[in-house]
N, C-alpha and C positions, 0 to 999 in steps of 0.2 A: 816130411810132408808139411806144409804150410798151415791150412786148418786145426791143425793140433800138435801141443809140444811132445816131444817123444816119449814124458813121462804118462803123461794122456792117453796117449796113442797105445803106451804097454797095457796103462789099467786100463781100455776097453777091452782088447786083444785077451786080456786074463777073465775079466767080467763077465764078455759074449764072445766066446773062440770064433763064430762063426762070423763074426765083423772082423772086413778086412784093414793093414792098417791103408793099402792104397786098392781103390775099387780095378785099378787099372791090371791089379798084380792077382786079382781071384780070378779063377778058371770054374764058375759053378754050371752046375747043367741047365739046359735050356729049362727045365719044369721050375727050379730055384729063378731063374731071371724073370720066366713070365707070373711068376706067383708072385715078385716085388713090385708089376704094374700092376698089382690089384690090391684098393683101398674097401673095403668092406664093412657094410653095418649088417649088425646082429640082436636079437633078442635072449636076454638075461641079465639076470643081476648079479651073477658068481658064474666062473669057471666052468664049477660043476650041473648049473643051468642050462650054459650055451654050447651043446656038442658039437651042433655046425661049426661053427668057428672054433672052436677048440680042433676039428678036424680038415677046415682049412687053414691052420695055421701050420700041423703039424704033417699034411700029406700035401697040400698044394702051396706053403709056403706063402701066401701071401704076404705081402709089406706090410701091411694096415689096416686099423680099424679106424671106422666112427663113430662117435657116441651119441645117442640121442636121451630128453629126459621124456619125450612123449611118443608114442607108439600112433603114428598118424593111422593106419587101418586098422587097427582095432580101438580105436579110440579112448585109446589107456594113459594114464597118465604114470605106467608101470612103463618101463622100458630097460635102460640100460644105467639110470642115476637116480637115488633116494635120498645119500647122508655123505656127507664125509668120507666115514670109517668104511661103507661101504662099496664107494668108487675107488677108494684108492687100495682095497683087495680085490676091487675088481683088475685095473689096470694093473696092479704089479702081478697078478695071477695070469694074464694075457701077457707077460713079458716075458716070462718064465718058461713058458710054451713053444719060445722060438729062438732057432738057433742064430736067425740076426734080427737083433732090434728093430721092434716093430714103431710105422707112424702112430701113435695114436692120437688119432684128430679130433674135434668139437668144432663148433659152429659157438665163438662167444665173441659175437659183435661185442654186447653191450646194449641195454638199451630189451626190445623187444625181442630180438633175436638173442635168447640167453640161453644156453642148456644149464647153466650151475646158479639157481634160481636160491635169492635168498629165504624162499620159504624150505628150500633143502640144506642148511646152515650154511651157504657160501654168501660171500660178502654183495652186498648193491653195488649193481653196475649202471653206467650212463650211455647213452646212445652217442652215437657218431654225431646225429646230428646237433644235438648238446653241444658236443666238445668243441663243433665247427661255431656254432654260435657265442659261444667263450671267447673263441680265437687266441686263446693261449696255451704256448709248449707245454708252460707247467702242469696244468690243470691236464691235458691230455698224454702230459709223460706219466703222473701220478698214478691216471687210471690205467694205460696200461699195463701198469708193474702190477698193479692190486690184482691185476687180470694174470698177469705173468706169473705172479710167484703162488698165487692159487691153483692154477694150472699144474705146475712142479709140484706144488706141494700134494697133488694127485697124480703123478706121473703120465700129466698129458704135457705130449710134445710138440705137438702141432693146433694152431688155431686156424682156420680158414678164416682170415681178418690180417686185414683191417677192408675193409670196401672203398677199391678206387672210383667207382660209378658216380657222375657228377647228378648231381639233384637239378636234370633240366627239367625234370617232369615231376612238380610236387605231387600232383597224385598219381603219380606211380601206384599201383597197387601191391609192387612187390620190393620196392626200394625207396621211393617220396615219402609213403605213406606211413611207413614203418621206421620213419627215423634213422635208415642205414648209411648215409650218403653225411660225409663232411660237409657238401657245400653244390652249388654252383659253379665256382669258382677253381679253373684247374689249378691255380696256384693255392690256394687253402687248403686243396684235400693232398694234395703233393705234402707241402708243410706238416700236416697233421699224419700220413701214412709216411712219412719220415720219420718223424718222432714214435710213431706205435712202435713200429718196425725194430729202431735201435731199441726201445727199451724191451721189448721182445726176448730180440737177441742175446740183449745179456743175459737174459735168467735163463736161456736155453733154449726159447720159446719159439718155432720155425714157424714167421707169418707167412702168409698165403693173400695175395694180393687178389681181389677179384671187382668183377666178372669183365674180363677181358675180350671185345675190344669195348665195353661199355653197355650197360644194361639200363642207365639212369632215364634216357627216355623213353622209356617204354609205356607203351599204356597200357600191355598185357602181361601174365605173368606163367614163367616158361614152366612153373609147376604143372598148369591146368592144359596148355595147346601151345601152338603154333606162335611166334611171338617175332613181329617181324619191324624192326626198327629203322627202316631204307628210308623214310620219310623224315622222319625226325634224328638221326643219328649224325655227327659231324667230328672233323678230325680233332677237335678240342677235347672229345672224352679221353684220348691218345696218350695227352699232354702229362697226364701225372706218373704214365708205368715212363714215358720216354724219360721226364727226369728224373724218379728212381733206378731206371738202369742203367744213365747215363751216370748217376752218383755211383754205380758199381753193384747193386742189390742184382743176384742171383739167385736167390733161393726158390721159391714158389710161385706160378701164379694158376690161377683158377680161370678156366672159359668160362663163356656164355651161352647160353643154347640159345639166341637171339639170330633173327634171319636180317643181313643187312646187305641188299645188293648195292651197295656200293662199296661193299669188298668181295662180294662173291655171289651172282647171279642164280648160283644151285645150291650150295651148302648153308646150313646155321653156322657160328664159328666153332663150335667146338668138332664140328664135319669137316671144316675148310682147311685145306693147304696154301690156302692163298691167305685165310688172316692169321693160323696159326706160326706155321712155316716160314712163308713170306713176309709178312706184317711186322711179327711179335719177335721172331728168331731173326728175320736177316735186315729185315728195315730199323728195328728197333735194340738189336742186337743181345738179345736175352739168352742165356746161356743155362738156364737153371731149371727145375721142374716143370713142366704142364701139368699142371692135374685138372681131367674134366671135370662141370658139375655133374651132379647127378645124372647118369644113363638112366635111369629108370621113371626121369620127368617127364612128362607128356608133350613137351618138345623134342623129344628124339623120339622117346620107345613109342608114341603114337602114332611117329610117320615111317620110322626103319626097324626091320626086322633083327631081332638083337645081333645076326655076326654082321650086316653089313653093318651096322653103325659103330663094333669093334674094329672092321677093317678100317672102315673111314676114318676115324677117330684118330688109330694109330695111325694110320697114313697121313694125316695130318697132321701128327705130330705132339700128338696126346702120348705122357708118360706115363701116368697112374690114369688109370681108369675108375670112377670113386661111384660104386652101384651100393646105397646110404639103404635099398630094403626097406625104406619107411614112408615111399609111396605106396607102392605092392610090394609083398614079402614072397621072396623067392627063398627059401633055406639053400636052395643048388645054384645059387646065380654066380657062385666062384665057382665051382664045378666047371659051369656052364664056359662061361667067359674064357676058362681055363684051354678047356677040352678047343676052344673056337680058337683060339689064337695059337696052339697046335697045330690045327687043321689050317690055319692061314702059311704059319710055317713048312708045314709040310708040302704042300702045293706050288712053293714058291710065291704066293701071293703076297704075303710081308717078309722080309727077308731075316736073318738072323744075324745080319751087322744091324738092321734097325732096331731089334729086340734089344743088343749089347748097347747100342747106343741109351737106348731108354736106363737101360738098368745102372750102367756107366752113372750117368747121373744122377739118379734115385739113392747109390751107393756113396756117389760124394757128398750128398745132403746130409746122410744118416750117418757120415764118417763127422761131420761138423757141428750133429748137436747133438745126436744122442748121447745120454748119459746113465748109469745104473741109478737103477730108482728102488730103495728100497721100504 
């Protein structure tokens, strides 16, 4: 297999039996494939804390978790990260639980959007939009190694980062505002989420390009409503995943729950087959993860009922479904998703070559970076 040398490929195979060394060559049952399209946030600070996820890890199998360090409903600044010593019995205690390698994801732009915050001993981090105003590799390769081998060094394997969204709208109130955008400029944040990107990868680290096809000019923010960018949106926000994939990046990218009828007159993108499928997969030639934002934003869960916007979602071409629980806390919202994407199966409504396909690729990502974390 190319992704890994054969010695590699033994020590995961010995590490986690349940990693295959080719995704193509597992035969696991359908509850194991649709439990690898679901990313999952939880409440607790240890193992023995969080039963829910302790029991979707071990009965509905899901891929993944995410981490948060603030409990947005309950207004706690308790959640899932305190210290060091503490995160990193948390995640290798959550790796332990499952028979194949779980994503475990964080949201560490940099900058405002921080979950590993240096008043909890991890190192200062810089915004995106810093690094874009630098305008230099160095200074943006540096940070994200400091960001990468911090991450490893707690056995997180996934960052949702680096942010491809162009800063057309400085006040953005959920990307201008908050410093997440490299630039204006599709060629600078290109430059700059090329360089995150490889140094990423060498420490292990699976970026997640987002919010796909573009969330920068927005002037709403898709956490609170409806969030419709037809007005203000153009094909230059395009411009930085096209020459990422056209350089070969396969790994990750993240939608947008952004409504833009000039790619699709009814759906948001993470609803559409026309900017997921069509756009991102056939125009743009992407061959790698989808993972939605949040289901649980008030741009989906306020206008669809939770299965249709699981059927849409995967119908369009969503792999991991990522419900973060820290809008509203569902403790059964794997359960749920579970049980729905079952029932879609079952009816024939989503097929179970679409399912394999999903999982097909979710299985090559986790065969290319995970690694035993002890």
């Amino acid at each position: 297999m190319k992704p890994l040398t054969v010695l590699a490929a033994l020590l995961l195979l010995t590490l986690f039996p349940g990693l295959p060394l080719q995704a193509s060559a597992r035969t696991d049952s359908l509850s194991i494939k649709i439990g690898q399209m679901l990313m999952i946030g939880f409440r607790g600070l240890n193992v023995d804390d969080a039963r829910e996820i302790v029991g979707d890890i071990r009965s509905r199998h899901i891929g993944g978790v995410v981490l948060f360090d603030y409990d947005v409903p309950l207004k706690s600044p308790v959640r899932n990260i305190v210290n060091r010593e503490q995160l990193s019995k948390l995640t290798t205690g959550l790796q332990q639980l499952s028979d194949i390698p779980l994503f475990i994801a964080i949201d560490q732009e940099g900058g405002k959007v921080n979950r590993l915050k240096a008043s909890k001993g991890f190192p200062q981090s810089v915004s995106a939009a810093h690094l874009g105003m630098l305008d230099n590799s160095d200074s943006t390769d540096a940070a994200a190694r400091k960001t990468a081998t911090t991450m490893k060094s707690m056995c997180i394997n996934m960052n949702l980062a680096p942010v491809l969204d162009l800063n057309v709208n400085p006040d953005n109130p959920v990307i201008g505002r908050l410093g997440r955008s490299y630039s204006a400029d599709p060629a600078v944040v290109a430059r700059h989420a090329r360089v995150t990107a490889a140094a990423f990868r060498e420490e292990g680290i699976i970026p997640v390009f987002k919010h796909f096809p573009g969330h920068g000019s927005s002037e709403t923010d898709t956490h609170k409503d409806f969030t419709d960018v037809s007005g203000s949106w153009t094909e230059k926000e395009l411009e930085p995943y096209r020459v990422m994939i056209d350089a070969g990046y396969d790994d990750a990218v993240m939608t947008a729950h952004v409504f833009n009828r000039k790619l699709d007159i009814r759906f948001p993108a993470t609803l559409s087959k026309k900017v997921l499928d069509y756009r991102l997969r056939q125009q743009l030639g992407f061959g790698g993860v989808i993972l939605s934002d949040d289901m649980q934003m008030q741009a989906i869960a306020g206008h669809y009922g939770l299965e249709e916007a699981i059927r849409l979602a995967v119908e369009a071409g969503v792999d991991i479904l990522l419900f973060g629980n820290n809008m509203d806390y569902d403790p059964e919202i794997a359960e749920k998703a579970s049980s729905i994407l079952h029932r879609l199966v079952k009816k024939g409504t989503i097929s179970k070559n679409r399912i394999d396909r999903s999982y097909h690729r979710i299985m090559k990502l986790k065969e290319r970076f995970l690694y035993y974390c002890k």
